[in-house]
N, C-alpha and C positions, 0 to 999 in steps of 0.2 A: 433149462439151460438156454443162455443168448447166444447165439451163431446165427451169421446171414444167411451159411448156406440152408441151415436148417430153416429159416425160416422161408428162403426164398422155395423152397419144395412142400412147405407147408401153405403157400399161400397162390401156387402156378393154377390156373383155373381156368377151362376152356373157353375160349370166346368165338362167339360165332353171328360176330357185326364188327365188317372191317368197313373203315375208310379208303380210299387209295391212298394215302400219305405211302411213300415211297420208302421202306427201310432202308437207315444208310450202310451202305459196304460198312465200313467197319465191324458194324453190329452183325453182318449177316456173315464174316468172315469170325469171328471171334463163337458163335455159336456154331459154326459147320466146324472150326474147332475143336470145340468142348466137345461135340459130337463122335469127333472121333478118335475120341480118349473112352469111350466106353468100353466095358470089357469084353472082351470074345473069347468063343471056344481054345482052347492050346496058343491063346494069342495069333491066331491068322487073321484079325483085320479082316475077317473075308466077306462084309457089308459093301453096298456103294451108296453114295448120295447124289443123286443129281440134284440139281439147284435151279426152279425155273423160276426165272425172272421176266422173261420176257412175256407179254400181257399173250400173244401171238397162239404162242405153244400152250400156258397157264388155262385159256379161256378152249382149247384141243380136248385138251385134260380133264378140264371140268364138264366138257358135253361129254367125252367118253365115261365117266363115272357115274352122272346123271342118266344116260344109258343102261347102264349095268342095275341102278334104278330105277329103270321103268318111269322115269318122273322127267319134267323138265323143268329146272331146277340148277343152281349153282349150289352146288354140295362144297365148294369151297367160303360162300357166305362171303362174296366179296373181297378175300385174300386176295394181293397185291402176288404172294410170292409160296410157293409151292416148294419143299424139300421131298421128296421122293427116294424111301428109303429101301432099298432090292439088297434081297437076301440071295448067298451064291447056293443051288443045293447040290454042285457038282462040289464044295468043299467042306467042310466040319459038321459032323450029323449036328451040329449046334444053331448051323445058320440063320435058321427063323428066331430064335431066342437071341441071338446075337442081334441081329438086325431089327428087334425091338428095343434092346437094351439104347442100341443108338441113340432110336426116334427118342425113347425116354429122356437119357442125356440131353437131348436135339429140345425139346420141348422146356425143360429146364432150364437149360441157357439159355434160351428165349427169354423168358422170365424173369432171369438173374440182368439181362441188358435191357430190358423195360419194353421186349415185343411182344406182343399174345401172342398163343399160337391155340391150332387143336389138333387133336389125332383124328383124321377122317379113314375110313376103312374103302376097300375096290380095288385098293390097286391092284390086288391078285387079278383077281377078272379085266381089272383094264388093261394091264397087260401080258393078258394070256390072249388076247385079242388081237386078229389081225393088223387094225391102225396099232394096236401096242405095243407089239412084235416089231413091228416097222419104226417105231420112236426108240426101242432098245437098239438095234443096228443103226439107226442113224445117230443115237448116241454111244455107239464101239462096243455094245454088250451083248452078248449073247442069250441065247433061250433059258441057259441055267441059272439066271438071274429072275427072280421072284419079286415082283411086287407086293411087299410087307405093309407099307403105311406112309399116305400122305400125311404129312404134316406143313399146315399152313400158317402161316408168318405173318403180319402184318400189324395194324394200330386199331384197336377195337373201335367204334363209334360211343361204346357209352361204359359207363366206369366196370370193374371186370367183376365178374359174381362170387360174393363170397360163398366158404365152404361151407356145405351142411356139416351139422353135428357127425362125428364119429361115431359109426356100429359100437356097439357092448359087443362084447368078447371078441373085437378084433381079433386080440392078440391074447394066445392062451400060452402060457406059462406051466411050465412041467420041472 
């Protein structure tokens, strides 16, 4: 079957070599978007996305996760632009499942408007962490907000990698 969307979810592929090239608003407004068309438990929306663009807070972020790694390191790979997706666990026993469904959506749009992206993992630990703690209240959130998944944004450096062959019996059939 030919469909773009299918194709464009068959072809989204982590990249982890950014340039600085600056995503334009547009694009970064049209997947925070699509992102939050995802489905959730009883329809409570009850996901957040913070959006950091600023290089200031972004390059905070990435020493605090590289931290959480033991490494010193940019676990962002040069991403220009960080989405940060916090699950509420004061609302829908669903919220961690909700709050990935997002990034998923969140990664795919990407995609579909021609920006890499990757799912990087920490945020739990970064901000269950003091400095993290203090970036959720200085951004108006509280402690029952969970850090789920960075997902990083940007313009790869080199063409994107295609997909390996699909598993045998993916998909089992009854």
């Amino acid at each position: 079957m030919d469909n773009q969307v299918l194709e464009a979810l068959k072809t989204r592929r982590s990249v982890r070599r950014y340039s600085d090239r600056v995503v334009e608003q547009e694009k970064l407004d049209a997947i925070m978007e699509a992102a939050t068309y995802a489905p959730t438990g009883m329809g409570q929306q009850s996901p957040v996305i913070v959006l950091v663009k600023t290089k200031e807070v972004r390059d905070k972020i990435s020493k605090l996760n590289a931290k959480v790694m033991g490494r010193d390191i940019d676990p962002f790979y040069g991403a220009p632009v960080v989405a940060i997706v916090f699950g509420n666990k004061a609302s829908v026993p669903t919220w961690f499942e909700d709050a990935n469904l997002v990034a998923g959506n969140l990664l795919n749009a990407a995609h579909a408007v021609g920006v890499d992206s990757c799912y990087i993992y920490r945020a739990k630990e970064v901000f269950e962490s003091e400095e993290g703690l203090a970036l959720l209240k200085e951004w108006g959130l509280d402690a029952n907000y969970v850090g789920v998944a960075n997902c990083i944004l940007g313009y790869g450096e080199s063409e994107r990698p295609v997909a390996k062959e699909r598993k045998a019996n993916y998909v089992i059939e009854v």
